[in-house]
C-alpha positions in Angstrom: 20.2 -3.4 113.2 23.4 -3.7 110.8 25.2 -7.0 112.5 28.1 -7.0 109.8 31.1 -6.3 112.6 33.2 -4.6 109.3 30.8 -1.7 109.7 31.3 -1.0 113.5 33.2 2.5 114.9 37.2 2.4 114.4 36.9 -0.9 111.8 39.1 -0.2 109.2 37.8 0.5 106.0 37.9 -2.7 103.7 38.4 -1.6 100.3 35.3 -3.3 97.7 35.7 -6.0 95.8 37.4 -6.1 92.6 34.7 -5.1 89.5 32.9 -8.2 87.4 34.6 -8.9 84.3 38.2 -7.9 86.4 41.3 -10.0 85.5 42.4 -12.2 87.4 45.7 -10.5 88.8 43.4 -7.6 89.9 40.6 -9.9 91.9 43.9 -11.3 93.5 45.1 -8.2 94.4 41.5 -7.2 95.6 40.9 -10.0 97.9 44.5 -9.3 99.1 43.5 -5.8 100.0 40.0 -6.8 101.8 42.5 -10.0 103.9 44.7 -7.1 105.0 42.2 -4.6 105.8 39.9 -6.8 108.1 42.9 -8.7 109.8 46.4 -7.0 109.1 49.0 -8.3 107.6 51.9 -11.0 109.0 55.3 -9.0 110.3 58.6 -10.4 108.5 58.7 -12.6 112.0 55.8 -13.9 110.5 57.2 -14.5 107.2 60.6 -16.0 108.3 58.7 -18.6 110.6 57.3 -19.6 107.4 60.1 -19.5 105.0 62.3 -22.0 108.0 59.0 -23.9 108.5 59.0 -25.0 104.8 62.6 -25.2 104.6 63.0 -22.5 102.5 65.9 -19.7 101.9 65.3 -16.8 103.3 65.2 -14.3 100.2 65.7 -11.2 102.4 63.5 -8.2 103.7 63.1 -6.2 100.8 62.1 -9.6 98.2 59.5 -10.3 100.9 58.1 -6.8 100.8 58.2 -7.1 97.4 56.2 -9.8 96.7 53.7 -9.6 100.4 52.0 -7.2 102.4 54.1 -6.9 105.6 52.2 -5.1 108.7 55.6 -3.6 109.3 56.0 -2.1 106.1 54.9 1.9 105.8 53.3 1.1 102.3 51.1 -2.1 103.6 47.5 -1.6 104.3 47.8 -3.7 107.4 49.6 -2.6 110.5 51.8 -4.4 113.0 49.3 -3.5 115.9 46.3 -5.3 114.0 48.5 -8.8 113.1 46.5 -11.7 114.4 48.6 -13.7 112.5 51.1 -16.9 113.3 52.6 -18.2 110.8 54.3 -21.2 111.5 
C-alpha cells in the first residue's frame, strides 16, 4: 500500500526535483516549486508580518511578487486556500 500522502486523490501535483548536475539557481527554484506545491505559498499578509517582524521596509506588492511565491498571486503555484502558513 503506497503510504506517501503526496500521492493521495486531489494532492496537488509536486513538480520532481531539479536534475543531478543542475545549478544551483535551478535546485533552488526546484525545491521552491515542490515547498509551494505540498503546502502553498504565504499571502502578502504573510509577508508583511514578516517584513514588520524584522523591522524591515515594506518594498511594496509587486517587489514581493517579484522576488516570492505569493498564494495570492495568479502566477504562483500555491493558492490562498492551501496557505498553512504564519509568518510572524
Amino acid at each position: 500500500m503506497d503510504q506517501d500522502p503526496m500521492r493521495r486523490s486531489g494532492t496537488p501535483q509536486v513538480p520532481p526535483p531539479a536534475a543531478q548536475g543542475a545549478s544551483d539557481d535551478t535546485v533552488a527554484r526546484s525545491v521552491m516549486a515542490r515547498m509551494v506545491a505540498r503546502h502553498g505559498a504565504p499571502s502578502l499578509e504573510d509577508y508583511r508580518r514578516t517584513y514588520t517582524a524584522a523591522g524591515l521596509e515594506w518594498p511594496g506588492d509587486d517587489a514581493v511578487r517579484a522576488r516570492h511565491p505569493v498564494a495570492d498571486d495568479p502566477t504562483s503555484t500555491g493558492t490562498a486556500s492551501s496557505t498553512r502558513h504564519s509568518a510572524a
